[in-house]
C-alpha positions in Angstrom: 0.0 0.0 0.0 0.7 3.6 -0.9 1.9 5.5 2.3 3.6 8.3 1.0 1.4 9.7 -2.2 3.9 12.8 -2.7 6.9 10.3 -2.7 5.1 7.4 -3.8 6.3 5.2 -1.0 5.0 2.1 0.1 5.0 0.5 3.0 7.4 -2.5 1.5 9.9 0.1 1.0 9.6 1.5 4.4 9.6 -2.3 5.8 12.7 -3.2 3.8 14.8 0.0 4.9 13.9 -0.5 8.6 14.8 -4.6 8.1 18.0 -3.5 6.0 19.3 -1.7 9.2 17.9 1.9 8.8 18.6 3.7 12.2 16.1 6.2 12.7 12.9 7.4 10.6 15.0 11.1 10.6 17.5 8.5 8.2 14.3 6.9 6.1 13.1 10.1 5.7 16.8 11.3 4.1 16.8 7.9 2.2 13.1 7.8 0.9 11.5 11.2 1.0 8.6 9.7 2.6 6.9 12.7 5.2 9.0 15.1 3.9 6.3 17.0 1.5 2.7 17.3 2.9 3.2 15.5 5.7 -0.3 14.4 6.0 1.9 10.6 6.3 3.9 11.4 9.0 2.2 9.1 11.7 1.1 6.5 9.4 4.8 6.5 8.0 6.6 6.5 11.5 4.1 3.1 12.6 5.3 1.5 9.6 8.8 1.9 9.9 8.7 0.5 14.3 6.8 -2.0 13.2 9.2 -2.9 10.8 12.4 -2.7 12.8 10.4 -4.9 15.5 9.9 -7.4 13.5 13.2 -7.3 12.1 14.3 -9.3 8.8 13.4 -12.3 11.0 10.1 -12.2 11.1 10.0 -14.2 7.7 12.8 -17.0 8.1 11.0 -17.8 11.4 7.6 -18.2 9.3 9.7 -19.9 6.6 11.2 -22.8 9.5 7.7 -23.1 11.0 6.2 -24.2 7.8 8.5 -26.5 7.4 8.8 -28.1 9.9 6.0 -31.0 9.5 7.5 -31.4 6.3 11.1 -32.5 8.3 9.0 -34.7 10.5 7.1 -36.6 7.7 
């Protein structure tokens, strides 16, 4: 999904900067231009990119071993 119309930035960009190591939303902002227009995506932006670094790039590889694991056990 669009979160940054002016920019055109998604939330998969902002997902993979934060889980590619991106230190601070001051630093996406510098990186992606997202809130730095209108601003009317500021907050919506900012949940994005916690969310995101949370989660971590880990998030997926421990999705990735649960499903596979009855496969393993088979």
């Amino acid at each position: 999904m669009i979160v940054c119309v002016c920019h055109r930035v998604s939330d998969r960009d902002i997902a993979i900067a934060a889980s590619s190591g991106c230190p601070s939303f001051e630093a996406l902002q510098d990186d992606l231009r997202v809130a730095t227009a209108c601003g009317a995506c500021r907050d919506s932006a900012c949940e994005v990119f916690e969310e995101s670094r949370v989660q971590g790039g880990g998030a997926r590889a421990r999705n990735v071993t649960i499903a596979i694991q009855p496969l393993l056990a088979a």
